[in-house]
N, C-alpha and C positions, 0 to 999 in steps of 0.2 A: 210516409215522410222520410225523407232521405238522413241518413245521420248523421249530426255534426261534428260530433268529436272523433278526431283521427285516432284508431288503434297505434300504440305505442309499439315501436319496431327495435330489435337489437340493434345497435352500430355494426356497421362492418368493419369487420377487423384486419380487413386484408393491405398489404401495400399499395404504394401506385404500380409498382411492376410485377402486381398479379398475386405475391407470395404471402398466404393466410400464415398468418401465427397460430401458431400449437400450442405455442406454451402458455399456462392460466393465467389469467388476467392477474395484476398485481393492486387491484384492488380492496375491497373490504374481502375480511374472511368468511367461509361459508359457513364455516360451523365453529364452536366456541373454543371446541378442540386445537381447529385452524388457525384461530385466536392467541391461544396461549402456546402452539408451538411458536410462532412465530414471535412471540414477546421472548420466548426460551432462548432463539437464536440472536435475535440482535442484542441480548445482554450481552450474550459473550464474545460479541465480532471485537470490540475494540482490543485486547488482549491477545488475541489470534498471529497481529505483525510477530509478536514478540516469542510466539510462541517458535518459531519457524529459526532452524540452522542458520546461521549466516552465509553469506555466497558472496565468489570472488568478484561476481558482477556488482555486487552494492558496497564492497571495497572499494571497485577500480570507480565508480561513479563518485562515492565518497571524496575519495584520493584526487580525483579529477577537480572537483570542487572548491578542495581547500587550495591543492597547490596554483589554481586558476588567483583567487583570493590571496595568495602569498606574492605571484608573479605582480600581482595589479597592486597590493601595496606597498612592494619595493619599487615598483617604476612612478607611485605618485606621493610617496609618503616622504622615502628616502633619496628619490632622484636618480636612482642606477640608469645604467645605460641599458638599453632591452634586450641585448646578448647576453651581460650576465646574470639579467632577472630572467630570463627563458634558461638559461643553464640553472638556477637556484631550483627556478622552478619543476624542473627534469628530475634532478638531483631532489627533491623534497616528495616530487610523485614516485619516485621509485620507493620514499622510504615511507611517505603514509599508507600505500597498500598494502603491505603483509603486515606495519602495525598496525592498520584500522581491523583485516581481518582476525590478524592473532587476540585483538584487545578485543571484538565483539562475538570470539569464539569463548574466549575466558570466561565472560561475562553471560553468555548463553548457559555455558555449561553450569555455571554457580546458580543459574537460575532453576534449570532442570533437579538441580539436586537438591534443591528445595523444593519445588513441587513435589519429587517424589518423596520427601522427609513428610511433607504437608498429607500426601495422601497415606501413607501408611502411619501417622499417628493417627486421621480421623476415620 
């Protein structure tokens, strides 16, 4: 008698243009080890932004941001004319980038030095 039920096959894991993924499934863990690394790491991701130097590229983004927001509401709030809200506006990104840098280097730095206060007292 012929058999009914179909042997269960792995998925393939390949692309449509050919390329098999290598790297482990990001599914359940194999082992309980597997398990509690992985609880280990995502405790600590949230924390990690902060952990990181500041850069001149998350200033100039910053500074891009607000002076965009400063530009739009002197042209809709206050009525300027858009020559001198694009000059305010120049004029305010030249000065929120080194102070968003220098203010979120300060602030990094008072950070670290409490971490390291935290780790050498415990």
């Amino acid at each position: 008698m012929a058999q009914t039920r179909k042997r269960r096959r792995r998925k393939h894991r390949g692309t449509q243009g050919g390329r098999i993924d290598t790297s482990p499934r990001r599914g359940r863990p194999r082992s309980r080890d597997e398990a509690r690394a992985r609880a280990k790491t995502k405790r600590r991701t949230p924390a990690t932004r902060f952990d990181n130097p500041p850069t001149w590229r998350g200033a100039v983004i910053r500074g891009l941001v607000a002076a965009a927001l400063f530009v739009v509401l002197l042209l809709a709030l206050f009525g300027r004319p858009i020559g001198e809200a694009l000059a305010f506006g120049v004029f305010m990104l030249a000065f929120y980038i080194p102070a968003g840098f220098f203010m979120d280097n300060m602030l990094w730095r008072r950070r670290e030095r409490q971490r390291l206060r935290a780790k050498q007292g415990s």
